[in-house]
N, C-alpha and C positions, 0 to 999 in steps of 0.2 A: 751137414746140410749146406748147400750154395746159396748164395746171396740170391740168387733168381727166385731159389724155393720159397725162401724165407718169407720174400715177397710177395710169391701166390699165396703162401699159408696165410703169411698176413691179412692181404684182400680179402681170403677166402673168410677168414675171422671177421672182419668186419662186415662184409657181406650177408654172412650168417647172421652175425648181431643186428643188424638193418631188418632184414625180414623179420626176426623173432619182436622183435621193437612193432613193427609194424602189423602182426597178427595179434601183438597184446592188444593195443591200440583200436584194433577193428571189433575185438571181440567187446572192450568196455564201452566202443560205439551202437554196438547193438544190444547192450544190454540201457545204455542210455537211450534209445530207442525205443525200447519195450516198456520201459518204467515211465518214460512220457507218453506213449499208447495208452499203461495203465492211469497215471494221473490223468490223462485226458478225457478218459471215457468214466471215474469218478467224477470229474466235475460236472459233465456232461448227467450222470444221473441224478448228482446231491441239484442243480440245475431242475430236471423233471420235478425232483418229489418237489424243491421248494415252491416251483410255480403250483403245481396242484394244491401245496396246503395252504398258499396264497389267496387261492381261487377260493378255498374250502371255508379260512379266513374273513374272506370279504361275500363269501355267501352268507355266514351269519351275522356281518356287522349289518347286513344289508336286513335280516330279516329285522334285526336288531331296531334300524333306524327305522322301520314300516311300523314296528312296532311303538315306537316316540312317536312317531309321525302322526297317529292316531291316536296319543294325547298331549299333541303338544300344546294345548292351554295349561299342561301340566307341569310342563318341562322347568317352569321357573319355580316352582314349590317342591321339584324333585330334586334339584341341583342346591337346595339351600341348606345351611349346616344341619343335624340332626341335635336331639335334645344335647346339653349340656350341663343339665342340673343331677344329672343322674349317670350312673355306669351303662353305657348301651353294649360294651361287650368284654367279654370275659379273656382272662390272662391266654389260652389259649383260642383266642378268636370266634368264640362261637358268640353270636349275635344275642341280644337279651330287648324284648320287644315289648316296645312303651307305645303311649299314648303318644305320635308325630315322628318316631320312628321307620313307618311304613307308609306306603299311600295305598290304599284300599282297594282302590279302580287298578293298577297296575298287578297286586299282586290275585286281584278275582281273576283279571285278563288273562293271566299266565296262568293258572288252576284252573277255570268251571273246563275247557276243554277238552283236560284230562278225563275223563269220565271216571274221577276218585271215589270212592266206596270207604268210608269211616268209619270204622268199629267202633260202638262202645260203651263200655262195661259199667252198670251201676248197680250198686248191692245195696237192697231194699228187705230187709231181713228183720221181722218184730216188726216193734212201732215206726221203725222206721222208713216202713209204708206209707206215713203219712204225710212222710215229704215230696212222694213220687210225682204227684201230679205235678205241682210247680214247679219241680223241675224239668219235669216235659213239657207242659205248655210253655215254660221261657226258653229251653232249647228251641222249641220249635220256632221262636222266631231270633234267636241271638248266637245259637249252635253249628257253624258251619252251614249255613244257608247258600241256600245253589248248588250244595254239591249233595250223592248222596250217602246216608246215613241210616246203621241198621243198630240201633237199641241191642242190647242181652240186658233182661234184667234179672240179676239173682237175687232169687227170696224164697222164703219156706213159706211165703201165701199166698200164692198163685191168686185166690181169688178177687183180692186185696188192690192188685194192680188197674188201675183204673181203665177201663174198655172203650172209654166215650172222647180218648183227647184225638184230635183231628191231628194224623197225619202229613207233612207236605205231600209233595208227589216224589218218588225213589224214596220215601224215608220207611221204614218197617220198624216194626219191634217182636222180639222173640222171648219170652221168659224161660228162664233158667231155673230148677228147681234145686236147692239146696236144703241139706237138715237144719233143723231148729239147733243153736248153740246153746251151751250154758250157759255162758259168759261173751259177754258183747265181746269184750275182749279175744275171745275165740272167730271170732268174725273177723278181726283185723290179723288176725294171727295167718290163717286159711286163706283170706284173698288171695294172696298171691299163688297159690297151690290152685286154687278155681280158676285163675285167669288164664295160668298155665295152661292146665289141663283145654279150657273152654278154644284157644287160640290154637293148638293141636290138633284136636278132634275138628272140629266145622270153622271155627272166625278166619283159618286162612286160606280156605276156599273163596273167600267172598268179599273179599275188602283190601286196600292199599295198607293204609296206616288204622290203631289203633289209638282210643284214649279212655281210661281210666279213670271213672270221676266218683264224688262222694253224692250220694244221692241227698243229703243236707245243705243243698247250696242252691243257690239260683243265679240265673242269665240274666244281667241288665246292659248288656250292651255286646256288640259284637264280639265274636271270637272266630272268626274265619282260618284261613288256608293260609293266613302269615303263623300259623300255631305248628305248622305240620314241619316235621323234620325228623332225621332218623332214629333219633333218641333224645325229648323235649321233657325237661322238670319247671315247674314251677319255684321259686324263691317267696318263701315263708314272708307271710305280711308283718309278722311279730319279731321278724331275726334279722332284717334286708339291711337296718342301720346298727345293728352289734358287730364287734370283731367275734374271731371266730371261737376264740378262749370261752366265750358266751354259751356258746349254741350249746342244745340241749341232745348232742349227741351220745350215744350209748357209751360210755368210761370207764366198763370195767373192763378187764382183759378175758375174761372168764367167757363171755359173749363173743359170738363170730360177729356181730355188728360194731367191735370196738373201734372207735378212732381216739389218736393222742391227743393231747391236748394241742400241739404244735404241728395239728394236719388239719386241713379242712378249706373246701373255696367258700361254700354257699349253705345256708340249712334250706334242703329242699322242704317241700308240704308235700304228702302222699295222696291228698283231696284230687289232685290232678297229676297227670304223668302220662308220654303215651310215645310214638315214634311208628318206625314202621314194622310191620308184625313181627319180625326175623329179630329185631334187636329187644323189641320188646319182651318176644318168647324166652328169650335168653337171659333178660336182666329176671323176671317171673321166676324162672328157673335157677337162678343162684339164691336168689332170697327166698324162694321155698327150700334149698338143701341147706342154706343153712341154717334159716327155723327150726327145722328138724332136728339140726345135728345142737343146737340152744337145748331144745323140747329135751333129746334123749340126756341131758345131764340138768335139767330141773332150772334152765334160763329163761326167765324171758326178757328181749330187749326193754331198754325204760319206754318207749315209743312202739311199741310192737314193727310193725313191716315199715311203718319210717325208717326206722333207723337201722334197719336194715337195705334199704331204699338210700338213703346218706351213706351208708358205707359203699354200696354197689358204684353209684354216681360218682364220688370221689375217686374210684378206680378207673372206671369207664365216665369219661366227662361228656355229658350233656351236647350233643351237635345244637342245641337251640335254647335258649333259656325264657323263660317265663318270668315277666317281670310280677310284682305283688298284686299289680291290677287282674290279673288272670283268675288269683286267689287270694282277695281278703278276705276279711273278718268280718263280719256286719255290728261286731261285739268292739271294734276298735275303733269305730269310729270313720268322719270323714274328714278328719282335717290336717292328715297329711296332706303337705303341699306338692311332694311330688306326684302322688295319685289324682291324675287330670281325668280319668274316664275308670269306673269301677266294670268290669265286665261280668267275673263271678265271682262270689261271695257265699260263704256261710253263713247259713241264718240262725238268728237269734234263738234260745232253746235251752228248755230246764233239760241238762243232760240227764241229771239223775230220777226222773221223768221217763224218758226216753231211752235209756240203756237198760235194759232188765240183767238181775242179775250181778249185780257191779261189788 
């Protein structure tokens, strides 16, 4: 090959190399090009959604602050610490609601609108028919007032329930007929298998939330729509200040209600309990199968559906807690200092009197 050639070959090489250089070049410009298209038109839409949910944002802070606005003589008694003599909420956050915990006006404002429908269940079975009126006539003024409220009362004496207590306006009541038990003790065993059932067939047609209450008690002071929440127990007036080595839950292994000794948050009371129908059908319905599956090998819990009620709960924790003002004792006394307002309470009573069959 001549020096001339060498020369063209040469050029020709570099030439070649030059363009190939410069088609790389073009092709990583366009592909830098398309990747800023696409970055561009991402930020352009995360841009849309953020302004809308901004908007979405300051629409409810707005409805928010109309809402204050409209009590703001309030605003300084809402902004101020909450009790501190006492536990106001539990290791996994669920709220436990005292006497100055709540403000009354704020939480009626947010509920009477809802047009809420209350279920709830009181077993008046034997003598203990003769607690029924008082307990109706003091629901009727300390039970979820303003909103409304449909009574089941189950008892084997229909006739027995009293016909004369004044209704509010939306409040109703329906009885429920059940057999006569042998043992009272069969009565506490069954509830939860009646509740079930009753919550199935007709209660959730017609109601929001459900509550559960002992027809041995009475209303002395409000219990409104700061109670309501998806799965609500009350904390035992007799256990609220014991560790939990204490509680009188069920301890043998033998029983589906067992808890260890080194498990437990709270001793629930089974006097009250309630939430919205869907969780409540479902707590109802484990502590009826496993009553049964107690029954079919000759168990019964030390606490019958208590502690069966305490084992569920322990599982399934509580969205709202019930402080002991919900549920004392009227047999305990009042000189606990932390109980500032008694709302329900059991009443005093020769049980062995009043439990046929014991």
């Amino acid at each position: 090959m001549t020096s001339l050639q060498m020369v063209m070959v040469g050029r020709f090489l570099v030439f070649g190399n030059c363009c190939c250089t410069t088609a790389s070049e073009r092709m990583r410009g366009r592909e830098h090009f398309q990747l800023s298209l696409v970055l561009a038109g991402g930020m352009a839409i995360c841009w849309l959604v953020f302004s809308y949910c901004a908007s979405v944002s300051l629409t409810q802070v707005n409805r928010q602050v109309v809402l204050n606005h409209r009590l703001q003589r309030k605003q300084a008694k809402l902004m101020e610490p909450v009790r501190t003599d006492v536990l106001t909420v539990t290791p996994w956050l669920a709220p436990i609601v005292w006497e100055g915990t709540f403000d009354p006006q704020v939480i009626d404002e947010a509920f009477m609108s809802q047009n809420l429908t209350i279920a709830t269940t009181v077993f008046a079975v034997g003598r203990y028919t003769r607690f029924l009126r008082d307990f109706l006539e003091s629901a009727e003024k300390h039970f979820m007032v303003g909103l409304e409220v449909h009574y089941y009362v189950f008892t084997d004496l229909p006739d027995d329930v009293p016909n004369n207590v004044t209704l509010g306006v939306g409040r109703l009541l329906s009885i429920v007929r059940v057999p006569k038990f042998d043992r009272w003790q069969e009565i506490s065993l069954r509830r939860m298998e009646l509740i079930q059932t009753a919550i199935k067939d007709h209660i959730h047609r017609g109601a929001n939330y459900i509550f559960c209450l002992d027809v041995d008690m009475r209303f002395h002071g409000r219990v409104g729509p700061e109670a309501l929440g998806r799965l609500v127990a009350a904390i035992h007036p007799w256990f609220y200040m014991y560790p939990r080595s204490q509680f009188p839950y069920e301890r043998r292994t033998v029983s589906t209600a067992y808890i260890p000794l080194d498990q437990g948050d709270f001793y629930y009371q089974a006097n009250i309990f309630g939430g919205a129908l869907e969780d409540v059908h479902r707590l109802t319905k484990t502590c009826r199968e496993h009553l049964e599956v107690d029954k079919s090998v000759g168990v019964e819990a030390v606490w019958q559906e208590e502690s069966h009620l305490n084992w569920y709960l322990l599982r399934n924790k509580p969205t709202k807690l019930l402080s002991p003002e919900y549920v004392w004792d009227d047999a305990k006394g009042r000189d606990d200092k932390e109980i500032k307002l008694v709302r329900f309470s059991s009443v005093i009573k020769n049980k062995a009197e009043v439990r046929e069959n014991l």
